[in-house]
SELUM-831218 format. One record per atom (N, C-alpha, C, O): residue number from 1; atom name; z, x, y. Coordinates in steps of 0.2 Angstrom, whole numbers, plus 5000, padded with zeros to 4 digits. Each point is the difference from the previous one (the first is absolute). Layout:
// residues N
+-----+------+------+------+------+
! seq ! atom !   pz !   px !   py !
+-----+------+------+------+------+
! NUM !   CA !    Z !    X !    Y !
...
+-----+------+------+------+------+
// end
This chain:
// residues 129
+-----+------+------+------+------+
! seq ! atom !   pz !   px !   py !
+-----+------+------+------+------+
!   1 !    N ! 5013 ! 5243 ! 5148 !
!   1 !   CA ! 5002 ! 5007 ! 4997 !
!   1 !    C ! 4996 ! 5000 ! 4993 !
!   1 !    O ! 4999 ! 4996 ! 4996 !
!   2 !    N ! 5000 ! 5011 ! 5003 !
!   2 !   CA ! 4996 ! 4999 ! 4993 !
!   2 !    C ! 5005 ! 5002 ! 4996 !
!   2 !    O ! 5005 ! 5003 ! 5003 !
!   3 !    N ! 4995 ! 4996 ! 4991 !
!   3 !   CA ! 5004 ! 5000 ! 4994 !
!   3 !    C ! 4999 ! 5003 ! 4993 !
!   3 !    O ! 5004 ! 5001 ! 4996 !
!   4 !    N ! 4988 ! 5002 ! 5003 !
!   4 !   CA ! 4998 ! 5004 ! 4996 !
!   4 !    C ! 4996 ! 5003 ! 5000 !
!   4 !    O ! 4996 ! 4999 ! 5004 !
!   5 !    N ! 5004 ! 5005 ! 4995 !
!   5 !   CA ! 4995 ! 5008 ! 4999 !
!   5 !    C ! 4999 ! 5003 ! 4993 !
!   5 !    O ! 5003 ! 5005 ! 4998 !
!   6 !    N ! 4994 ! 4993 ! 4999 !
!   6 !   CA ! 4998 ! 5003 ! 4993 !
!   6 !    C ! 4994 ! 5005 ! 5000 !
!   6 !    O ! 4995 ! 5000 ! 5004 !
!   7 !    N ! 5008 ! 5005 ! 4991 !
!   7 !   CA ! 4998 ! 5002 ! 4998 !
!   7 !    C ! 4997 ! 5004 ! 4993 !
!   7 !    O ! 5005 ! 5001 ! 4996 !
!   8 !    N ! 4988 ! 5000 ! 5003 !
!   8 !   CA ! 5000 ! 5001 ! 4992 !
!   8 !    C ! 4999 ! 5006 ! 4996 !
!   8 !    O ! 4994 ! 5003 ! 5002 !
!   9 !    N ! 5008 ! 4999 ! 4995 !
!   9 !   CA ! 5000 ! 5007 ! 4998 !
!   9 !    C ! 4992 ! 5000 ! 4993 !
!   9 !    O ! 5000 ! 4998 ! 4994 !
!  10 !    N ! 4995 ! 5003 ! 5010 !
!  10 !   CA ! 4992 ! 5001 ! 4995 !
!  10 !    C ! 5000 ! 5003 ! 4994 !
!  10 !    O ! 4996 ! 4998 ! 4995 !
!  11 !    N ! 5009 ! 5008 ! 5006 !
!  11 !   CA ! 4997 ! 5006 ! 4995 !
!  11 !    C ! 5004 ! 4997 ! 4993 !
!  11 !    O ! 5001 ! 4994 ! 4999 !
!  12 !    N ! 5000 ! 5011 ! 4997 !
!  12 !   CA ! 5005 ! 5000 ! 4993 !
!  12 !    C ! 5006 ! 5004 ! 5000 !
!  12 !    O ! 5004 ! 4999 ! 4996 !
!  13 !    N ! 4997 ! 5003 ! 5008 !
!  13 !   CA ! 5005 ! 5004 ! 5001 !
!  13 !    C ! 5005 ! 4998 ! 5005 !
!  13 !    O ! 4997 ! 4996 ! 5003 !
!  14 !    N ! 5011 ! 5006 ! 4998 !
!  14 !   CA ! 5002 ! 4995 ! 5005 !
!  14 !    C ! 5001 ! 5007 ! 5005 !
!  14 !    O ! 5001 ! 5006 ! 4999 !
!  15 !    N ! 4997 ! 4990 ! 5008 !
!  15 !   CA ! 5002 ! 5004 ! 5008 !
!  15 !    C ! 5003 ! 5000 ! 5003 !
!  15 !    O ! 5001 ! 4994 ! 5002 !
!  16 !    N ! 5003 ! 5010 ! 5001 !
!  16 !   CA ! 5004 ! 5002 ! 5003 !
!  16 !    C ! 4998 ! 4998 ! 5008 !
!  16 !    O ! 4994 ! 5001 ! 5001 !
!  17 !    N ! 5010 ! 4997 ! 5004 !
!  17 !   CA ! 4999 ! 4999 ! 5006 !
!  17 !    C ! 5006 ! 5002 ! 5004 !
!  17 !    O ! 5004 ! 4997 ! 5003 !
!  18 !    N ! 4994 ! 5012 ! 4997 !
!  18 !   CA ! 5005 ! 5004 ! 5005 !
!  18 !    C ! 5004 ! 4997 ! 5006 !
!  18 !    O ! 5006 ! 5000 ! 5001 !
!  19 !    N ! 4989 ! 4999 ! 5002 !
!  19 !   CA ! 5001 ! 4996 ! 5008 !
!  19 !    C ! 5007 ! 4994 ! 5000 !
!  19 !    O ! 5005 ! 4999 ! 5004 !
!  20 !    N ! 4992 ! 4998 ! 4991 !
!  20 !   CA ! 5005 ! 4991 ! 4997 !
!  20 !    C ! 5005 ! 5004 ! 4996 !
!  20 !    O ! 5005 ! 4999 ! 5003 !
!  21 !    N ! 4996 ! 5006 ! 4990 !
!  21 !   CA ! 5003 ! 5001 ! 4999 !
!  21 !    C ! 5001 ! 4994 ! 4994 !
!  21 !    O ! 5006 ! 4997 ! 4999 !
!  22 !    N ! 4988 ! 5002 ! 4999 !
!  22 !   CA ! 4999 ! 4994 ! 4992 !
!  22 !    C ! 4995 ! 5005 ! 4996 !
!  22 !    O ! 4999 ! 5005 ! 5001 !
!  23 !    N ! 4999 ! 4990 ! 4992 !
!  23 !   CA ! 4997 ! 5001 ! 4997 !
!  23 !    C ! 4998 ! 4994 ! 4999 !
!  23 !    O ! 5004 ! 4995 ! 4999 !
!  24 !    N ! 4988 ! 5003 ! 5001 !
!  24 !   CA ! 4996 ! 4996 ! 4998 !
!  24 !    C ! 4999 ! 5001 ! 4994 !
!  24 !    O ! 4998 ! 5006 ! 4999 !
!  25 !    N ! 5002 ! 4992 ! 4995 !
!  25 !   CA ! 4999 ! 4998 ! 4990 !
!  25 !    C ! 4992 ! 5000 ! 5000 !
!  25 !    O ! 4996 ! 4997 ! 5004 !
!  26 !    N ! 5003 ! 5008 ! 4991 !
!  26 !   CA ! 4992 ! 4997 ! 4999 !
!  26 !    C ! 4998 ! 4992 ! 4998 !
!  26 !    O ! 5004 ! 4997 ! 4996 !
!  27 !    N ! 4990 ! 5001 ! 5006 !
!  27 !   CA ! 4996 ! 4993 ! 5000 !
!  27 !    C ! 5006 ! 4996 ! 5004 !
!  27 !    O ! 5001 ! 4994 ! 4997 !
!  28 !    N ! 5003 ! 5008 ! 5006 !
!  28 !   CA ! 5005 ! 4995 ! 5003 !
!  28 !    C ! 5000 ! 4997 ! 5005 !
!  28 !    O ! 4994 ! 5000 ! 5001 !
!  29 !    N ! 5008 ! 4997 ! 5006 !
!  29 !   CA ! 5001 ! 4998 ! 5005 !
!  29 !    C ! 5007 ! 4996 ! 5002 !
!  29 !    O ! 5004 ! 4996 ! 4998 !
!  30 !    N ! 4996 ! 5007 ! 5009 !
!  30 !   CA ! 5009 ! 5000 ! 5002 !
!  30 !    C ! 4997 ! 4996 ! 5007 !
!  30 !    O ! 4994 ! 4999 ! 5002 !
!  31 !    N ! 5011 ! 4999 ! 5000 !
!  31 !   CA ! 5002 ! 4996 ! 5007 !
!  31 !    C ! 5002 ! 5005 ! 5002 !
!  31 !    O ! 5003 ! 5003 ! 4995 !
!  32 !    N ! 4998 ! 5001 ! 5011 !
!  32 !   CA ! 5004 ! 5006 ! 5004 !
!  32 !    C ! 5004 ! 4995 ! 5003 !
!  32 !    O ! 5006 ! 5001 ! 4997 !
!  33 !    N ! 4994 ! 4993 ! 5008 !
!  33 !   CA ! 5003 ! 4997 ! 5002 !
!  33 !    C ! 5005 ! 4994 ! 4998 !
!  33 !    O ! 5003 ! 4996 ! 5003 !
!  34 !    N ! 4996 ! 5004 ! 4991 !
!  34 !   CA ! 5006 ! 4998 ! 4994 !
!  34 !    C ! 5007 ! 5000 ! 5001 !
!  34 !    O ! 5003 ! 5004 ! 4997 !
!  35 !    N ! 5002 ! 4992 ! 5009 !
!  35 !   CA ! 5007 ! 5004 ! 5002 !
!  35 !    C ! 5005 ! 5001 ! 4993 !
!  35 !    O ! 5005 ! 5003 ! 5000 !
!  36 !    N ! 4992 ! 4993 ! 4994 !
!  36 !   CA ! 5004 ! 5003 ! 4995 !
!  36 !    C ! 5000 ! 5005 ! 4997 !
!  36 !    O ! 5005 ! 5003 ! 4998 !
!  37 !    N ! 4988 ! 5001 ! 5002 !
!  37 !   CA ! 5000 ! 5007 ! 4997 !
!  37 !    C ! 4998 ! 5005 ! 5006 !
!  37 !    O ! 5001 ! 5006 ! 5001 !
!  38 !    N ! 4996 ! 4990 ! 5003 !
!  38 !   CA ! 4999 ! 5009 ! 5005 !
!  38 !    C ! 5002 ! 4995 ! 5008 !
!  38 !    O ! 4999 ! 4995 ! 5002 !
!  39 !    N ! 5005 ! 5013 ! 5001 !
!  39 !   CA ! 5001 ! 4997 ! 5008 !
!  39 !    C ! 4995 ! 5006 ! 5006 !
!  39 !    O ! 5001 ! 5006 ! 5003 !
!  40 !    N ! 4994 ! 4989 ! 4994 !
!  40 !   CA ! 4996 ! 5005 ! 5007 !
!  40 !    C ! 4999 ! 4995 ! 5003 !
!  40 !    O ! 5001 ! 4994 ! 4999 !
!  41 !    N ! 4996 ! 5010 ! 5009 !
!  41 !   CA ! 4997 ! 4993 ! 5005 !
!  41 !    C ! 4992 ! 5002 ! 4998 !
!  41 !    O ! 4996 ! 5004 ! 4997 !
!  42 !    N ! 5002 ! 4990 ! 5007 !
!  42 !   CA ! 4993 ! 5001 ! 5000 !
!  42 !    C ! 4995 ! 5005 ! 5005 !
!  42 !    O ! 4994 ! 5000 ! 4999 !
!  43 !    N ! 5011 ! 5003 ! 5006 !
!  43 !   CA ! 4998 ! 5007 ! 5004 !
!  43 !    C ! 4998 ! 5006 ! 4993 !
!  43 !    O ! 4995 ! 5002 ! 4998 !
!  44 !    N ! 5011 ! 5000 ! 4999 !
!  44 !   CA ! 5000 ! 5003 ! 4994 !
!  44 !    C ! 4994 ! 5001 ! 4997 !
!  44 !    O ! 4996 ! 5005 ! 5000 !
!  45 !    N ! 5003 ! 4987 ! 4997 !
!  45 !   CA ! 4994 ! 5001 ! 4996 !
!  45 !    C ! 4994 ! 5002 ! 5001 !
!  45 !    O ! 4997 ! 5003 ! 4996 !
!  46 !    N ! 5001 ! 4994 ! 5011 !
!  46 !   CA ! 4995 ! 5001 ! 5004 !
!  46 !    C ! 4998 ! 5006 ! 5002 !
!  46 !    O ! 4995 ! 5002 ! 5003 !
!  47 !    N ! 5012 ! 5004 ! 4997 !
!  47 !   CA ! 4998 ! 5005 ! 5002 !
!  47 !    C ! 4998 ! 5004 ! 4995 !
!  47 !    O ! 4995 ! 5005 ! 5001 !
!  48 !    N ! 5008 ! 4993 ! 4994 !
!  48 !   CA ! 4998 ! 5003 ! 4991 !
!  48 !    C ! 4993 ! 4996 ! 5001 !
!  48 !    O ! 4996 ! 5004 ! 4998 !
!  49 !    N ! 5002 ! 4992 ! 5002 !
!  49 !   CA ! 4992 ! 4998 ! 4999 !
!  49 !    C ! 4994 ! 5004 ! 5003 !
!  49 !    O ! 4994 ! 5000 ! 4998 !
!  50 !    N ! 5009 ! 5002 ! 5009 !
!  50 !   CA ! 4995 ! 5004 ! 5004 !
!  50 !    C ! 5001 ! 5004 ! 4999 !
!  50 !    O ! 4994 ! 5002 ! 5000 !
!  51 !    N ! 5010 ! 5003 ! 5000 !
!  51 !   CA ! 5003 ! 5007 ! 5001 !
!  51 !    C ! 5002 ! 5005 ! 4994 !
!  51 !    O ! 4998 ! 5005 ! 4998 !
!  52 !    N ! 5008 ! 4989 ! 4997 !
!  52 !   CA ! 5002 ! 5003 ! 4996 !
!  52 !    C ! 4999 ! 5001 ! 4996 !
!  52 !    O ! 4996 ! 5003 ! 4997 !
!  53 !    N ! 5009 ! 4993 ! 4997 !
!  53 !   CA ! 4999 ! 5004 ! 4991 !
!  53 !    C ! 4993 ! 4994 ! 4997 !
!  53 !    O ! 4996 ! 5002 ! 4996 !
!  54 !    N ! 5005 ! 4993 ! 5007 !
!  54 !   CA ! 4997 ! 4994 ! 4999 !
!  54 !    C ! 4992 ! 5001 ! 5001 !
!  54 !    O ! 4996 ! 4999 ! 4995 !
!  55 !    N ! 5002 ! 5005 ! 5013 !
!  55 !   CA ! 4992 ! 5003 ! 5001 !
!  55 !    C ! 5000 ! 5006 ! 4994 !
!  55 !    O ! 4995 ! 5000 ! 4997 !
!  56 !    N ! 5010 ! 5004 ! 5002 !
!  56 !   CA ! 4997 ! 5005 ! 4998 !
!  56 !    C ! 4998 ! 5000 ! 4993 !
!  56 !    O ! 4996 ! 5003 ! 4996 !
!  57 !    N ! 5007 ! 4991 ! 5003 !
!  57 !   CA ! 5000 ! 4998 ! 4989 !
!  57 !    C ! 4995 ! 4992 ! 5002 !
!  57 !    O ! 5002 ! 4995 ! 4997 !
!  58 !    N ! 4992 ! 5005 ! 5007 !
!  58 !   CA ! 4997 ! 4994 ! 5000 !
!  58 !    C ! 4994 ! 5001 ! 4993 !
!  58 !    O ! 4995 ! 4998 ! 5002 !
!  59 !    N ! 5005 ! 5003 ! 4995 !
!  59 !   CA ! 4996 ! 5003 ! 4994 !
!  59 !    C ! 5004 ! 4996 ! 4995 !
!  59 !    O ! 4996 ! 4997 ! 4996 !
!  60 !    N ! 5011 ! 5004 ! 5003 !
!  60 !   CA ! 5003 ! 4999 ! 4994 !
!  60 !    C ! 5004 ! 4992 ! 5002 !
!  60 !    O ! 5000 ! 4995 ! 4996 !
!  61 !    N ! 5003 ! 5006 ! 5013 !
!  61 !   CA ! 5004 ! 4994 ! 5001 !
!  61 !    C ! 4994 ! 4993 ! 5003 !
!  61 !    O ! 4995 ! 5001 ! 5002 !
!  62 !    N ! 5008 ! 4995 ! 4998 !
!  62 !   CA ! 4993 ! 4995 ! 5004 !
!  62 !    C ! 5006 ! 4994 ! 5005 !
!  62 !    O ! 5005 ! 4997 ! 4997 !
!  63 !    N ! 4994 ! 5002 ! 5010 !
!  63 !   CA ! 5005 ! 4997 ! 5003 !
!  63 !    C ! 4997 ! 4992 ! 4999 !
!  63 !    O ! 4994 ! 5000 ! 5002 !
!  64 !    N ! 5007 ! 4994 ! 4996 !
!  64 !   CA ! 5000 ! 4994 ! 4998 !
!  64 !    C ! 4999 ! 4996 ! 5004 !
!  64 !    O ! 5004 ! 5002 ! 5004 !
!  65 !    N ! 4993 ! 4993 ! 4998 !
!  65 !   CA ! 4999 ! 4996 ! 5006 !
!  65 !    C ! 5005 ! 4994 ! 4997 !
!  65 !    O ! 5004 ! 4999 ! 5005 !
!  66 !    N ! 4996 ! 4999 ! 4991 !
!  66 !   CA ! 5002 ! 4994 ! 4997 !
!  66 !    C ! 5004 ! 5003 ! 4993 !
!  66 !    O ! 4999 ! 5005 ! 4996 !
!  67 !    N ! 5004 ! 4990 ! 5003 !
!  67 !   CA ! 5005 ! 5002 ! 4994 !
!  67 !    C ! 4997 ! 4999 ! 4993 !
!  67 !    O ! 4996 ! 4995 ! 4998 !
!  68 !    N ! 5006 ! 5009 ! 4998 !
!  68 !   CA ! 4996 ! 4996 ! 4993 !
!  68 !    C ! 5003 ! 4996 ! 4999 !
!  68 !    O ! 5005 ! 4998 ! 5003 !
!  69 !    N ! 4991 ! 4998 ! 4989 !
!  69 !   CA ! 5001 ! 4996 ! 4997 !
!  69 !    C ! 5003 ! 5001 ! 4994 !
!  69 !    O ! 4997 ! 5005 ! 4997 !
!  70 !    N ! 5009 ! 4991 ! 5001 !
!  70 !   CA ! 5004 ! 5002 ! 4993 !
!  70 !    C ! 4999 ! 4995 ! 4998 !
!  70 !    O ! 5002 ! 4994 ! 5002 !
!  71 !    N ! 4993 ! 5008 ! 4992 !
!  71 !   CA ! 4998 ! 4992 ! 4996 !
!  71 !    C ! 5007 ! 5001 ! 4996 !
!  71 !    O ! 5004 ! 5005 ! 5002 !
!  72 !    N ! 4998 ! 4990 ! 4993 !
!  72 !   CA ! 5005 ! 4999 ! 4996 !
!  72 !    C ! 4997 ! 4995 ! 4993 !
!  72 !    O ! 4996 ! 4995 ! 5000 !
!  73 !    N ! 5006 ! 5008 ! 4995 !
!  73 !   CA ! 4997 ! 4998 ! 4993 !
!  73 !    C ! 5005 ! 4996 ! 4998 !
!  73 !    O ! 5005 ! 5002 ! 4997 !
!  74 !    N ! 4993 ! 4993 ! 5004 !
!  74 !   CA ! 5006 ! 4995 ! 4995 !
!  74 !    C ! 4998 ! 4998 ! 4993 !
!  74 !    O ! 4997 ! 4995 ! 5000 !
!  75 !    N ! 5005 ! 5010 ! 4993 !
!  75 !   CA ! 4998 ! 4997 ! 4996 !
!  75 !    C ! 5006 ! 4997 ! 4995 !
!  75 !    O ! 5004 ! 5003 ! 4997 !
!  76 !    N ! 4995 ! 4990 ! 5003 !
!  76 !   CA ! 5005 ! 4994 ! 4996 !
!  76 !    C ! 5002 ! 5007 ! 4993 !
!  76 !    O ! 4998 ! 5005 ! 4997 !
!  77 !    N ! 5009 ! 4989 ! 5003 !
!  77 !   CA ! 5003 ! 5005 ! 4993 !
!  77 !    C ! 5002 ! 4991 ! 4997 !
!  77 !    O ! 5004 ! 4996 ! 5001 !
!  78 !    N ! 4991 ! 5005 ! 4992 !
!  78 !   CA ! 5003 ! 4995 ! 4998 !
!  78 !    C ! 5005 ! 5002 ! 4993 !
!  78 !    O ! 4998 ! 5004 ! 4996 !
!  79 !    N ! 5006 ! 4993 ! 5004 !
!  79 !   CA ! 5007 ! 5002 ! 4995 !
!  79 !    C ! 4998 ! 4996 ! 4994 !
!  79 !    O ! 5004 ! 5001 ! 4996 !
!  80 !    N ! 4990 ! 4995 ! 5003 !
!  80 !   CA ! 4997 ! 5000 ! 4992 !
!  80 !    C ! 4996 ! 5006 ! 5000 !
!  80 !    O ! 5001 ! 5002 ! 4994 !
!  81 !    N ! 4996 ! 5002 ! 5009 !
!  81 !   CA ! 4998 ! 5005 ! 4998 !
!  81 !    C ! 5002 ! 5004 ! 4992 !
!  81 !    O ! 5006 ! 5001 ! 4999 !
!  82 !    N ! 4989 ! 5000 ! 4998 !
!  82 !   CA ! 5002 ! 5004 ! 4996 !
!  82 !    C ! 5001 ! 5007 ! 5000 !
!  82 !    O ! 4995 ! 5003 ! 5001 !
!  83 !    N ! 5011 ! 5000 ! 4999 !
!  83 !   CA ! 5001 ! 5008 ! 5000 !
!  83 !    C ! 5003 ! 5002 ! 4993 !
!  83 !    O ! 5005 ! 4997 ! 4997 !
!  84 !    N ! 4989 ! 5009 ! 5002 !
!  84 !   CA ! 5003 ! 5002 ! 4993 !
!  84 !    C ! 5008 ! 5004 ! 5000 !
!  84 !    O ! 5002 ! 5004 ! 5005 !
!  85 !    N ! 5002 ! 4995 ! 4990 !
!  85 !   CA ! 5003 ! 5006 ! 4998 !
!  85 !    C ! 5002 ! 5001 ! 4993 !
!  85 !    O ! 4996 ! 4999 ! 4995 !
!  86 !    N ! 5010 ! 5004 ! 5004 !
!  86 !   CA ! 5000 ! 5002 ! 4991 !
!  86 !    C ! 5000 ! 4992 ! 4998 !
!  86 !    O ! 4997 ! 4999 ! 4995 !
!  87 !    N ! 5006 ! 4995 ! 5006 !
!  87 !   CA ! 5000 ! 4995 ! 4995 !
!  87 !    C ! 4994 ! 4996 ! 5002 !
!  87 !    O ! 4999 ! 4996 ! 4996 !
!  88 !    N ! 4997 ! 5003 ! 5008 !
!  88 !   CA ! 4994 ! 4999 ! 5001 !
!  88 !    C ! 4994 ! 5002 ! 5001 !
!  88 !    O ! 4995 ! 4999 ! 5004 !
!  89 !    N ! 5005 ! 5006 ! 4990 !
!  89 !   CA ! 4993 ! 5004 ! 5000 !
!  89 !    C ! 4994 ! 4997 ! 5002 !
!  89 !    O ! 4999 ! 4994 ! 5000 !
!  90 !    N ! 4995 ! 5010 ! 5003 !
!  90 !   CA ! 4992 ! 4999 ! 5000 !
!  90 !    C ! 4998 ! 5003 ! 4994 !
!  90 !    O ! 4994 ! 5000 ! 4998 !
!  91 !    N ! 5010 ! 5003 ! 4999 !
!  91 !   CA ! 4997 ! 5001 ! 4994 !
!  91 !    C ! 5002 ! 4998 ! 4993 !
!  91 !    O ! 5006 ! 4997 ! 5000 !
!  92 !    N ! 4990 ! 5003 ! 4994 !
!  92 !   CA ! 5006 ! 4997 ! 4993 !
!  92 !    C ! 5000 ! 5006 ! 4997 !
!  92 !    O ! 4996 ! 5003 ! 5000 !
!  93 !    N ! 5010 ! 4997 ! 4998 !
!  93 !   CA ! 5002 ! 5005 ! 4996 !
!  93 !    C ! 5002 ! 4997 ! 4994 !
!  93 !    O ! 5003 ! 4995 ! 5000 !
!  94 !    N ! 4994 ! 5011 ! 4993 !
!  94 !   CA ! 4998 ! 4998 ! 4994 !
!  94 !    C ! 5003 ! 5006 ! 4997 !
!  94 !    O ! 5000 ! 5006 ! 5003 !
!  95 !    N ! 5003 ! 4993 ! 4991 !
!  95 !   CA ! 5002 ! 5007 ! 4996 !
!  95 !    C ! 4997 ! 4998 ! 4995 !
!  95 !    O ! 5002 ! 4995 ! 4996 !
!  96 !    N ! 4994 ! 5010 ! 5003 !
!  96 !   CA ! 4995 ! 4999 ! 4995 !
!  96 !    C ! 5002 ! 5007 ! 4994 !
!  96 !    O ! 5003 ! 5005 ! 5001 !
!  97 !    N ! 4994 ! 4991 ! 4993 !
!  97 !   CA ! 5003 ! 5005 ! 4995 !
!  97 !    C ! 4995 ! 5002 ! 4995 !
!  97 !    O ! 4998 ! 4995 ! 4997 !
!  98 !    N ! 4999 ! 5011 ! 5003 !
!  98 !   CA ! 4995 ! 5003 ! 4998 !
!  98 !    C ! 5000 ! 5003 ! 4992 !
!  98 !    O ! 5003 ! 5005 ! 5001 !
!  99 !    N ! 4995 ! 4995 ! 4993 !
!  99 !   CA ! 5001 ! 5002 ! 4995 !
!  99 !    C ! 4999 ! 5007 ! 4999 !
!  99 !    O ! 5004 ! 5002 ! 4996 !
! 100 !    N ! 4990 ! 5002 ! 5008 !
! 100 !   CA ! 4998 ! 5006 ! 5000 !
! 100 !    C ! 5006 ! 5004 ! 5001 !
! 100 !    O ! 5002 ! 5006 ! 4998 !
! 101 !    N ! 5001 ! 4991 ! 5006 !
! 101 !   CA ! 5007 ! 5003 ! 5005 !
! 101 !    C ! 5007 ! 5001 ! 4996 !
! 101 !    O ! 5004 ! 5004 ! 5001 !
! 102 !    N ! 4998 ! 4993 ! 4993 !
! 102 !   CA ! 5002 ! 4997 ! 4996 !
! 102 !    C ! 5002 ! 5005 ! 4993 !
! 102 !    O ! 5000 ! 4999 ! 4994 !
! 103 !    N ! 5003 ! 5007 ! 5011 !
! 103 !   CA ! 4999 ! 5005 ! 4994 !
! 103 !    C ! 5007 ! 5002 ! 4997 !
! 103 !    O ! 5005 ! 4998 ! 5003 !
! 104 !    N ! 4996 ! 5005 ! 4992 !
! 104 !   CA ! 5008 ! 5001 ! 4998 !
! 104 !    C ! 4999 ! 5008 ! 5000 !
! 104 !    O ! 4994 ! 5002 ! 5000 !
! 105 !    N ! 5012 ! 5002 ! 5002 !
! 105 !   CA ! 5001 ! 5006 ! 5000 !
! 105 !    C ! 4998 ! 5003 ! 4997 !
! 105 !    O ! 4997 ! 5004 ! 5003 !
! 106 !    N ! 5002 ! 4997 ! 4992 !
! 106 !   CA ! 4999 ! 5004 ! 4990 !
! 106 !    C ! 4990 ! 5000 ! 5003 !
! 106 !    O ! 4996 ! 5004 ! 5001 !
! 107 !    N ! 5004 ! 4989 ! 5000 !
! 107 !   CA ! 4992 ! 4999 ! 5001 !
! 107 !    C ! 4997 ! 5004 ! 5007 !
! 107 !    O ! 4996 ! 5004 ! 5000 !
! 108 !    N ! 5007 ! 4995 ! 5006 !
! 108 !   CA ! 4998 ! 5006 ! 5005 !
! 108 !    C ! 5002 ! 5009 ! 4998 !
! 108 !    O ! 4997 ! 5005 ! 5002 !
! 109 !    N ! 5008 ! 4994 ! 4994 !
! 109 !   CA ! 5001 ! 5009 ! 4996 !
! 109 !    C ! 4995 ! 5002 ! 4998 !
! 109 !    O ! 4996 ! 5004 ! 5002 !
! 110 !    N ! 5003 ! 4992 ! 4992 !
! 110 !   CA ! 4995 ! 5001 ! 4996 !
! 110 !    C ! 4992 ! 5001 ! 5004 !
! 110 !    O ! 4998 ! 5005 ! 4999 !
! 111 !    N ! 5000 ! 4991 ! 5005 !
! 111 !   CA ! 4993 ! 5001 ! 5004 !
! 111 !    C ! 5000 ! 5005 ! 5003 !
! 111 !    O ! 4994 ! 5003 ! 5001 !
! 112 !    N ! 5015 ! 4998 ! 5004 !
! 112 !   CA ! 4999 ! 5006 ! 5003 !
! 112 !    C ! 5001 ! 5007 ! 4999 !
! 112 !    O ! 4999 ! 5005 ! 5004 !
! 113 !    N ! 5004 ! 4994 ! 4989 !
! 113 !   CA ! 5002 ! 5007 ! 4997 !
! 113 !    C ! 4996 ! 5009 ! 5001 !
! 113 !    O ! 5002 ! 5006 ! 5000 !
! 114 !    N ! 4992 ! 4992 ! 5001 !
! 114 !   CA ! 4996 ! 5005 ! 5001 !
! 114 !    C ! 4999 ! 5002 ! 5008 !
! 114 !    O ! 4997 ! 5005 ! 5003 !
! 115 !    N ! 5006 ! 4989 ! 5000 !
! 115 !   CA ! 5001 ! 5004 ! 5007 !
! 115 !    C ! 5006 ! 5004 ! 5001 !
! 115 !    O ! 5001 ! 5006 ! 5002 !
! 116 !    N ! 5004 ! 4990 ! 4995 !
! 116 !   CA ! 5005 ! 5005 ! 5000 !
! 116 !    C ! 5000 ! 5009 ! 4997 !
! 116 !    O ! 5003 ! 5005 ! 5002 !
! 117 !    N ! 4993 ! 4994 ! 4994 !
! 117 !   CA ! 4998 ! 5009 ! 4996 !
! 117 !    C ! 4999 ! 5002 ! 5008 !
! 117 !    O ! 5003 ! 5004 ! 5003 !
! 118 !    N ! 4991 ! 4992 ! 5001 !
! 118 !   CA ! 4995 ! 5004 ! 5003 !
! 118 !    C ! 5006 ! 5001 ! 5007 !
! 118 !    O ! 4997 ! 5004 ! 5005 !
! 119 !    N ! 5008 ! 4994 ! 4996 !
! 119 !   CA ! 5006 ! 5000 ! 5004 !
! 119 !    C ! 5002 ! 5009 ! 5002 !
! 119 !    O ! 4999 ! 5003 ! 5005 !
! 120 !    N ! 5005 ! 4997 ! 4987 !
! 120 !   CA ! 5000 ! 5005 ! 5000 !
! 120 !    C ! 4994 ! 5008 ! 4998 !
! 120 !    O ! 5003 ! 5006 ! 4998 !
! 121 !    N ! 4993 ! 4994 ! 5003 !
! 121 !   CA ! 4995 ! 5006 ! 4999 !
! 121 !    C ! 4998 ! 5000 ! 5008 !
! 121 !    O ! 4998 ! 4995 ! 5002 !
! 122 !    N ! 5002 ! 5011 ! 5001 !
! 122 !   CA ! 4999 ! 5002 ! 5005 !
! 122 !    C ! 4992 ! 4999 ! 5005 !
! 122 !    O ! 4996 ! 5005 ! 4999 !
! 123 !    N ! 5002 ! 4990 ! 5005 !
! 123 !   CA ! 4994 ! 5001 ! 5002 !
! 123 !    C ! 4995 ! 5005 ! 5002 !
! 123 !    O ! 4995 ! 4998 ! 5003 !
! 124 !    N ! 5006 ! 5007 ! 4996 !
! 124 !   CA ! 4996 ! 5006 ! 5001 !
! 124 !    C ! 5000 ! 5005 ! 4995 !
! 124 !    O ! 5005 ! 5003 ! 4999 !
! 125 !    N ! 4991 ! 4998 ! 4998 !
! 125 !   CA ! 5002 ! 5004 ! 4993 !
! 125 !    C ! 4998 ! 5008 ! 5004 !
! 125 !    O ! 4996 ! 4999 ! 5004 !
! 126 !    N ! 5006 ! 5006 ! 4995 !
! 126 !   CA ! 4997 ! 5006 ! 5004 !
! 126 !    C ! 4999 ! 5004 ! 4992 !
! 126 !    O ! 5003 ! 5000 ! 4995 !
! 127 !    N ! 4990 ! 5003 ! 5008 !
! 127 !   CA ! 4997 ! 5004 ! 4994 !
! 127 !    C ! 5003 ! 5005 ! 5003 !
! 127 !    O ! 5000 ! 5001 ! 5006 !
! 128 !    N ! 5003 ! 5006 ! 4989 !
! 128 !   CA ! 5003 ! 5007 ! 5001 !
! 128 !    C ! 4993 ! 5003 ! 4996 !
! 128 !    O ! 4996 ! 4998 ! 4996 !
! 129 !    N ! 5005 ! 5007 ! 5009 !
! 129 !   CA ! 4995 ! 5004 ! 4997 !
! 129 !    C ! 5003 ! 5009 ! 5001 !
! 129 !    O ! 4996 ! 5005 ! 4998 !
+-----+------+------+------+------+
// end
């Protein structure tokens, strides 16, 4: 008895398959004959491959001879690892104190005082005539 029937959806967009009454995910591939997620027989699909939604979306769907393969990425977690957060920065932080910066009130008044005149007089002057 055969046990799987894969198939893979080619395109980017995900396909509907009227006839099955699924939808294939883009760059995906399903087992139809998967008894946990789909109850079709294998007449079904076969008639969907020749006849129905299956031939007619043969452009987008592709029927699988063989099943893929699901690589699996094991990559180690090691717990010396260093992971930054706020008490172990990757950066140093310095508070640095600059003289120029260093100013007293009276002293930024004073420098700024002519901005303030130019505050109040109006940026347009209009000539009457």
């Amino acid at each position: 008895m055969i046990n799987h029937f894969w198939v893979t959806n080619i395109s980017n967009r995900n396909v509907s398959l009227a006839d099955l009454n699924v939808t294939i995910k883009a760059y995906s591939s399903a087992n139809l004959l998967d008894q946990r997620h789909y109850s079709y027989t294998y007449e079904q699909l076969e008639k969907s491959k020749t006849t129905g939604s299956i031939a007619n979306k043969s452009d987008k769907i592709k029927v699988r001879e063989i099943e893929p393969e699901i690589m699996k990425m094991n990559i180690p977690f090691l717990r010396e690892t260093y992971i930054p957060n706020r008490e172990r920065s990757i950066f140093e932080i310095r508070n640095e104190n600059y003289d120029e910066l260093n100013v007293s009130d009276e002293q930024f008044a004073e420098e700024n005082a002519e901005t303030a005149d130019l505050d109040t007089k109006p940026l347009i002057i209009k000539e009457r005539s």
